[in-house]
C-alpha positions in Angstrom: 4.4 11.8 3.8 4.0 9.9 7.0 4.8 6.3 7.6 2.4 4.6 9.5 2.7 1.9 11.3 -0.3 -1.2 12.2 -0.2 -2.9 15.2 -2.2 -6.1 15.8 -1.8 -9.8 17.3 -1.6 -12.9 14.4 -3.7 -16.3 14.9 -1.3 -16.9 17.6 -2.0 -14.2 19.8 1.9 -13.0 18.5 1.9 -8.8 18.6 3.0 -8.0 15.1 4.3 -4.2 14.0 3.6 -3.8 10.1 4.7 -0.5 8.5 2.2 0.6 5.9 3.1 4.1 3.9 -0.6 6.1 3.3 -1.6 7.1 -0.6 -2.9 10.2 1.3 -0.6 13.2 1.4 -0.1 15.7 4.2 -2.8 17.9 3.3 -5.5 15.4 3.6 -6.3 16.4 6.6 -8.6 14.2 9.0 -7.9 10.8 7.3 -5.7 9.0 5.6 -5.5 5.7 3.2 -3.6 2.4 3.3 -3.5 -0.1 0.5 -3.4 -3.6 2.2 -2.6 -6.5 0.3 -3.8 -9.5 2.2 -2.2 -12.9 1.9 -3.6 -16.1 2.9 -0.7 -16.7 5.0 0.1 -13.0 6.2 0.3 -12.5 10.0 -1.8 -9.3 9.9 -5.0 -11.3 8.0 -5.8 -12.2 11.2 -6.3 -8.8 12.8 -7.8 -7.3 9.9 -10.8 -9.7 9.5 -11.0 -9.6 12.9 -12.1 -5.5 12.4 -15.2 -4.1 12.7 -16.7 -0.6 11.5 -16.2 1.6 14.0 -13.2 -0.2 15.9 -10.0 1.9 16.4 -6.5 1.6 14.6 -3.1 1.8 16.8 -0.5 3.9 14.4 2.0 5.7 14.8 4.3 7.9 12.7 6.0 9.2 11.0 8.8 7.0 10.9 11.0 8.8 8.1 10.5 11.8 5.8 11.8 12.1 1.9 13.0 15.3 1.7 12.0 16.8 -1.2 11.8 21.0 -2.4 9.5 21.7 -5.7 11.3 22.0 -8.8 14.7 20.6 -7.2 15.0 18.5 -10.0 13.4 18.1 -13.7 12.6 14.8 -13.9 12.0 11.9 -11.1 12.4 8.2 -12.0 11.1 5.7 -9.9 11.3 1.9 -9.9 8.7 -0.2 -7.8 8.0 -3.8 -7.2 4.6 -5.6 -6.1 3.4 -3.3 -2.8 6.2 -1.0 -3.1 4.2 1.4 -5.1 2.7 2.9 -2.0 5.7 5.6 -1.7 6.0 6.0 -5.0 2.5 7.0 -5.4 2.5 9.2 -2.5 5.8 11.4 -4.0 4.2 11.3 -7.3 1.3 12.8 -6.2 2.8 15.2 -4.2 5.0 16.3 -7.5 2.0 16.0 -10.0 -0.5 17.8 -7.4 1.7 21.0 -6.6 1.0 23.7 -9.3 4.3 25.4 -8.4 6.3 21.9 -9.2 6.9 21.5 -12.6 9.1 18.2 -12.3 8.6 15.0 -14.4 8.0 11.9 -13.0 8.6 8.3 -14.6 7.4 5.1 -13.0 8.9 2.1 -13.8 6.7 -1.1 -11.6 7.1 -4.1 -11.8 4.8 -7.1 -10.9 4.4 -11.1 -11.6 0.6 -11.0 -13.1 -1.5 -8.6 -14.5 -3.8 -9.4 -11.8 -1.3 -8.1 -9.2 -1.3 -5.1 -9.9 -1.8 -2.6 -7.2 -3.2 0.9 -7.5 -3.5 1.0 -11.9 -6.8 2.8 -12.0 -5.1 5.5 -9.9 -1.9 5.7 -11.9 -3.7 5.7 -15.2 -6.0 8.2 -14.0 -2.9 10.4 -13.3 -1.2 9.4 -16.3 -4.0 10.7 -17.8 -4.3 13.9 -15.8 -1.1 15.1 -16.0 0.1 13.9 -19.7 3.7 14.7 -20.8 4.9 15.1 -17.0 3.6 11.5 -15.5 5.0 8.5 -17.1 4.6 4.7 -16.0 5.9 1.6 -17.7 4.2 -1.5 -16.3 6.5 -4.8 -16.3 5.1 -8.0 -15.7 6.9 -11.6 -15.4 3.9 -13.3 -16.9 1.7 -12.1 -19.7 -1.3 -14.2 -20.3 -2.5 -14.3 -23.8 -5.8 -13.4 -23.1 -4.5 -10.1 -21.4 -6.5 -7.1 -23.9 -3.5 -4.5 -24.3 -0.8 -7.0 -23.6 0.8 -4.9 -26.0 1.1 -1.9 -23.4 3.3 -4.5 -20.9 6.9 -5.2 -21.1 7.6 -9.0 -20.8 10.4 -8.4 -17.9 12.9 -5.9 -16.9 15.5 -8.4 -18.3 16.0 -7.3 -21.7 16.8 -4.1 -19.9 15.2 -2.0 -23.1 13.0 -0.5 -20.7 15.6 1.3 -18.7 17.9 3.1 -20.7 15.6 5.6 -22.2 13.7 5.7 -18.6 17.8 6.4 -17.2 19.1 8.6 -19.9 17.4 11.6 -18.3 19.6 10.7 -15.0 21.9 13.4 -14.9 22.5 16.0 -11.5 19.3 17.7 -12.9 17.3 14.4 -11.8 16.6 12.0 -9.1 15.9 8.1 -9.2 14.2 6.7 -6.5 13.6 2.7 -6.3 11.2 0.7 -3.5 14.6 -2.0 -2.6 13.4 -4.4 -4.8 16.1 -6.8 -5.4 14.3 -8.9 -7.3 13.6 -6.6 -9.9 16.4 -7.3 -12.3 16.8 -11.3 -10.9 16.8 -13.4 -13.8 
């Protein structure tokens, strides 16, 4: 579970260090994946249309490592905001991927729109892959109307109904793990 780091110059010529965490695990060896979301305004746009197939990357890593054994715990909650999702995906497929790990893992991630939702095709396809063990409760701060399945979305993590049940199972015999969003419960 390396942390990667991207090192590039803004539209001022400014160097700028931006710590990315892979989806890949360790065992993908010979590659590995980012999930980049670009902002009009962001310092690294800049460098990144200014890439070309074939041009080279400067990382490094890993920063940090989550210490983690298979079947340390039974159950794993995880809350996520917005981009934060990229460690929490990584642990959860690390969990959900290891035939000797048996451990739940429930995903709690949180976003303003629909729209920005990083990385759903992946989780549902996970959900879907491993049912019963891989849980994720989307929350969004807007809903539009025309959103088919708005159903499936809590409104916001404010009326807190969401997290009891997804906390009930936080005893010694599991771990919660959350992205420092401390926005997440703002009103």
């Amino acid at each position: 579970m390396d942390l990667s780091r991207r090192k590039g110059k803004d539209s001022q010529g400014e160097e700028v260090i931006k710590p990315y965490t892979p989806t890949t695990l360790d065992s993908d060896v010979g590659y590995f994946e980012l999930v980049i979301k670009m902002y009009p305004q962001g310092r690294m746009l800049h460098h990144f249309r200014e890439l070309c197939v074939g041009d080279y990357l400067a990382v490094k890593g890993p920063k940090g490592r989550f210490r983690y054994q298979p079947g340390q715990v039974r159950a794993f909650g995880m809350i996520a905001g917005g981009s934060g999702i990229t460690p929490m995906f990584q642990v959860a497929r690390a969990i959900l991927e290891n035939p000797k790990d048996m451990t739940n893992v429930h995903l709690i991630y949180a976003n303003v729109t629909y729209e920005d939702i990083l990385l759903k095709e992946e989780l549902d396809s996970i959900v879907a892959n491993y049912p019963g063990r891989f849980k994720v409760h989307y929350v969004l701060n807007q809903i539009s109307v025309n959103l088919v399945g708005a159903e499936k979305f809590y409104r916001n993590m404010k009326s807190r109904n969401i997290l009891l049940p997804f906390f009930m199972h936080s005893t010694n015999a599991s771990t919660n793990m959350t992205d420092n969003t401390d926005k997440l419960f703002s009103e």
